[in-house]
C-alpha positions as CSV (number, residue, x, y, z in Angstrom):
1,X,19.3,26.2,-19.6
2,X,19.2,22.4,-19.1
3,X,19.6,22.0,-22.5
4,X,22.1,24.0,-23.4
5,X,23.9,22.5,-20.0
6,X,23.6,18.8,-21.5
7,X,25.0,19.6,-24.8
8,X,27.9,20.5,-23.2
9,X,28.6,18.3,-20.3
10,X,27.1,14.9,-21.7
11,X,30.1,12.5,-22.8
12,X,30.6,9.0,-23.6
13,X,30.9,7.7,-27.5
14,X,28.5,4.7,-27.3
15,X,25.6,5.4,-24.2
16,X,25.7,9.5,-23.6
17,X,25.8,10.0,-20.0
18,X,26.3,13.2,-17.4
19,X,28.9,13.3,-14.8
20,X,27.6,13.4,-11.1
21,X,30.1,16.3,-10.8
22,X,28.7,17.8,-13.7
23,X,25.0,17.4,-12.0
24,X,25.8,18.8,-8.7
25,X,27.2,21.9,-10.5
26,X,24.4,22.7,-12.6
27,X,23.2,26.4,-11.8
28,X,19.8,28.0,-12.8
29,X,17.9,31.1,-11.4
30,X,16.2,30.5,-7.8
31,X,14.0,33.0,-6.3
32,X,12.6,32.7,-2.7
33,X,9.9,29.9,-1.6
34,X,6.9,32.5,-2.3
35,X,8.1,33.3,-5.9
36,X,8.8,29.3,-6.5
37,X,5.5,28.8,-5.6
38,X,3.5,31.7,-7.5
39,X,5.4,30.6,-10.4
40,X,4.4,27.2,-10.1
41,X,0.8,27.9,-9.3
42,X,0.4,29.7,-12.3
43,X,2.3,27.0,-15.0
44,X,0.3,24.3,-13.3
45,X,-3.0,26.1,-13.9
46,X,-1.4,26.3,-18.2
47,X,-0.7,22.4,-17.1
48,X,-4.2,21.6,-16.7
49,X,-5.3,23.2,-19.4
50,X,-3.2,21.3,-21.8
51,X,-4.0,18.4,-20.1
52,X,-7.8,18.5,-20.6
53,X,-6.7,19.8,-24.5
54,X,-4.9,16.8,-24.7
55,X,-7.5,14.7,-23.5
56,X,-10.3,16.6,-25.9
57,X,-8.1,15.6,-28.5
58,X,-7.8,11.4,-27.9
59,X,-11.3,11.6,-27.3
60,X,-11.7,12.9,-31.2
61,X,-9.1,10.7,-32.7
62,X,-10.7,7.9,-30.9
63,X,-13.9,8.8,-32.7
64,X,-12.6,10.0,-36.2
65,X,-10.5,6.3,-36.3
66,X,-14.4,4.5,-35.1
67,X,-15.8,6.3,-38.5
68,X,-13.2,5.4,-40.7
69,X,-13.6,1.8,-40.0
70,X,-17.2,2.0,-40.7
71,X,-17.6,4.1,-43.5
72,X,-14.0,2.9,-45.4
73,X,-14.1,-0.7,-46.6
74,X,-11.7,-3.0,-45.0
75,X,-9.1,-4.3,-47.4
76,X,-10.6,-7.6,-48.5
77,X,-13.7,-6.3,-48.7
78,X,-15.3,-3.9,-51.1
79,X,-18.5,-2.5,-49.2
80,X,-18.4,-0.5,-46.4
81,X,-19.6,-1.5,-43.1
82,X,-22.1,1.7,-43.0
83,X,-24.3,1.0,-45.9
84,X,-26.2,4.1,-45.8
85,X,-23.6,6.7,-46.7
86,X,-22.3,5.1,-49.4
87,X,-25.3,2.6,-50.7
88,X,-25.6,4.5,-54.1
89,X,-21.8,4.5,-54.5
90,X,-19.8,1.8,-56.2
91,X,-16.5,0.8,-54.7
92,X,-13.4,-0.9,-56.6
93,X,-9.8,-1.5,-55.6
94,X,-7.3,1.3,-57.3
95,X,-3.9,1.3,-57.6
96,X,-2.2,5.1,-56.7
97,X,-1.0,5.2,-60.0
98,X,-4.6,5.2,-61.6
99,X,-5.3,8.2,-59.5
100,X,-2.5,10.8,-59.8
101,X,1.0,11.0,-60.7
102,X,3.7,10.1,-58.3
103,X,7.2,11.5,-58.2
104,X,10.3,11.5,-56.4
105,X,11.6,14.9,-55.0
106,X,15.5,15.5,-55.3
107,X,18.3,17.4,-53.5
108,X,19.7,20.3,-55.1
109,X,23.4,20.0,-53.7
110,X,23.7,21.2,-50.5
111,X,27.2,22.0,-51.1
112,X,26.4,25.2,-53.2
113,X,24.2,27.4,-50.2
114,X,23.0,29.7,-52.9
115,X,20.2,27.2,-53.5
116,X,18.7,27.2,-50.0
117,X,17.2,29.7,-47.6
118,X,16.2,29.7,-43.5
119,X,13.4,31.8,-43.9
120,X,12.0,33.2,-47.5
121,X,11.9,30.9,-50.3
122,X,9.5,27.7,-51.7
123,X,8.7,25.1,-49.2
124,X,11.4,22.0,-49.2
125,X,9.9,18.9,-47.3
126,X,11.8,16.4,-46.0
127,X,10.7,13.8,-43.4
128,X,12.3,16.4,-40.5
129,X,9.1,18.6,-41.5
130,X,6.3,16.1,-40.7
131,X,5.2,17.1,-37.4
132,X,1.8,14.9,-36.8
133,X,-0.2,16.7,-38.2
134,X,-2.4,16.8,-41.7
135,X,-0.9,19.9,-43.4
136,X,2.8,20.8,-43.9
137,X,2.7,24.5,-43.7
138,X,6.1,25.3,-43.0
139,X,9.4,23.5,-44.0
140,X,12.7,23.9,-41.6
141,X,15.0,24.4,-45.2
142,X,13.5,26.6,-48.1
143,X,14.6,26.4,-51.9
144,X,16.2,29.8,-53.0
145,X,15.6,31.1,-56.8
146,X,18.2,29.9,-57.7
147,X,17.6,26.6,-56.4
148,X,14.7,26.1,-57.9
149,X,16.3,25.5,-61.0
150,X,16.9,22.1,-59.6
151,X,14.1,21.3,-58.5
152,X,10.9,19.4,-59.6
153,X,7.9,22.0,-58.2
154,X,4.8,20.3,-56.7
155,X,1.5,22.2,-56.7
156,X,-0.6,22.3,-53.7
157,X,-2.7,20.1,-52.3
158,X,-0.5,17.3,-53.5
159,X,0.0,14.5,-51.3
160,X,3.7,13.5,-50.0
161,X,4.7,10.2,-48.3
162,X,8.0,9.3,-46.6
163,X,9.5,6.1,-48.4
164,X,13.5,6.4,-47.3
165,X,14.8,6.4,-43.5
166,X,11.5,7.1,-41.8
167,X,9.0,5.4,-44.0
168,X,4.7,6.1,-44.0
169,X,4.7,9.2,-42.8
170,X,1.4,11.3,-45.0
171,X,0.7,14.7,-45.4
172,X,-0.5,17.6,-47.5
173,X,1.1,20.6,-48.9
174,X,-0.9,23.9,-48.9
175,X,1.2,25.6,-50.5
176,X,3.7,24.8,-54.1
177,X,6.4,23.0,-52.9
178,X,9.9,20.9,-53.4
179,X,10.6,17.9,-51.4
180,X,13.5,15.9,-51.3
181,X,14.4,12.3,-52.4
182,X,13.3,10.8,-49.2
183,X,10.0,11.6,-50.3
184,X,7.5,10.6,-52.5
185,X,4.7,12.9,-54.1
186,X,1.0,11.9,-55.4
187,X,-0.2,15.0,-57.4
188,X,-4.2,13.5,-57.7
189,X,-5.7,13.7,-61.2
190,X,-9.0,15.6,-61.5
191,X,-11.7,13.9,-60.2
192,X,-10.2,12.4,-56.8
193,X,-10.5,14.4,-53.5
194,X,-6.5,14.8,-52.1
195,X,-8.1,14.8,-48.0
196,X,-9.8,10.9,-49.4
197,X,-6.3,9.8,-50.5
C-alpha cells in the first residue's frame, strides 16, 4: 500500500519528494490495540529469525573471504599462502582468453515483442538479473522462439560478467542462456573448473 501510495503522490522533477498533505492522508487497514499487537508479536518472532539468518550468513562470508586469501595467490605473487593444499600444484598467471571463449551477448529488438516472453522461454540475462548471489536461475525477460534466431545461445555453466552501466558483477548460468550486450560471457574450455574462474 505504501508503495503503491508513493508512486502516486511523490512529485518534484529533480529531488522526488511527498507532500505533507499527501502524508497526513495516507490510509491503511488498522485493527484494534490487541490485533496490532498479536500481529506484531508474531512478524517480530520472523524478524529474529532473519536476523540471526543474516548474521549466520556474515559469519560464513567472513570465513569463505579468510580461505580465499590463503589458499589463492595474491596478485604479485604466484604461491599461495597455504602451502599444503596446493604444494604439488604449479601456479602461473593466465589471461581469460587462454581459458575459454568470451563473447558479447546482443539485443534482439525490443521493438518487435514476438522475440520476448514474461514467463516461458530461454533465459536472457541482463545486469537487472544479478541478484547477489552465485547462480542466475531465473531472468526477469525470456527470449521467445522466434527470438532466438537472434541470438547468440550460451551453454550452461558458462560464466557472465557485467562490463556496460553496472560493471564486475559475476555469475553462472545453470541453465543455456542469452544475455544481452551489457554483458560479457566466458564459456571455459575443457580442462578449467567454471566455480575456480
Amino acid at each position: 500500500l505504501f508503495e503503491r501510495f508513493i508512486k502516486k503522490y511523490q512529485t518534484g522533477s529533480g529531488v522526488p519528494h511527498i507532500l505533507l498533505k499527501d502524508v497526513k492522508n495516507f490510509e491503511f487497514p488498522l485493527p484494534n490495540i490487541h490485533v496490532q499487537n498479536k500481529i506484531v508479536k508474531f512478524l517480530s518472532s520472523i524478524d529474529n529469525k532473519m536476523r540471526l539468518l543474516e548474521e549466520k550468513y556474515r559469519v560464513c562470508n567472513n570465513l569463505k573471504n579468510y580461505y580465499m586469501q590463503i589458499l589463492i595467490p595474491a596478485y604479485h605473487n604466484t604461491t599461495p599462502i597455504y602451502h599444503e593444499a596446493t604444494k604439488n600444484s604449479q601456479w602461473k598467471k593466465s589471461k581469460i582468453q587462454s581459458i575459454g571463449q568470451v563473447i558479447t551477448g546482443n539485443t534482439p529488438s525490443t521493438y518487435n515483442a514476438e522475440y520476448y516472453e514474461d514467463k516461458e522461454g530461454l533465459l536472457w540475462i541482463t545486469p537487472k538479473d544479478y541478484n547477489g548471489h552465485k547462480y542466475i536461475t531465473d531472468t526477469k525477460k525470456k527470449i521467445s522462439a522466434k527470438g532466438l534466431e537472434k541470438c547468440r545461445i550460451i551453454p550452461n555453466e558458462s560464466i557472465f560478467v557485467t562490463c556496460i552501466g553496472t560493471i564486475g558483477k559475476v555469475a553462472i548460468n545453470k541453465n543455456d542462456c542469452a544475455c544481452n550486450q551489457q554483458v560479457n560471457a566466458i564459456i571455459p574450455y575443457d580442462g578449467f573448473d567454471t566455480n575456480y574462474i
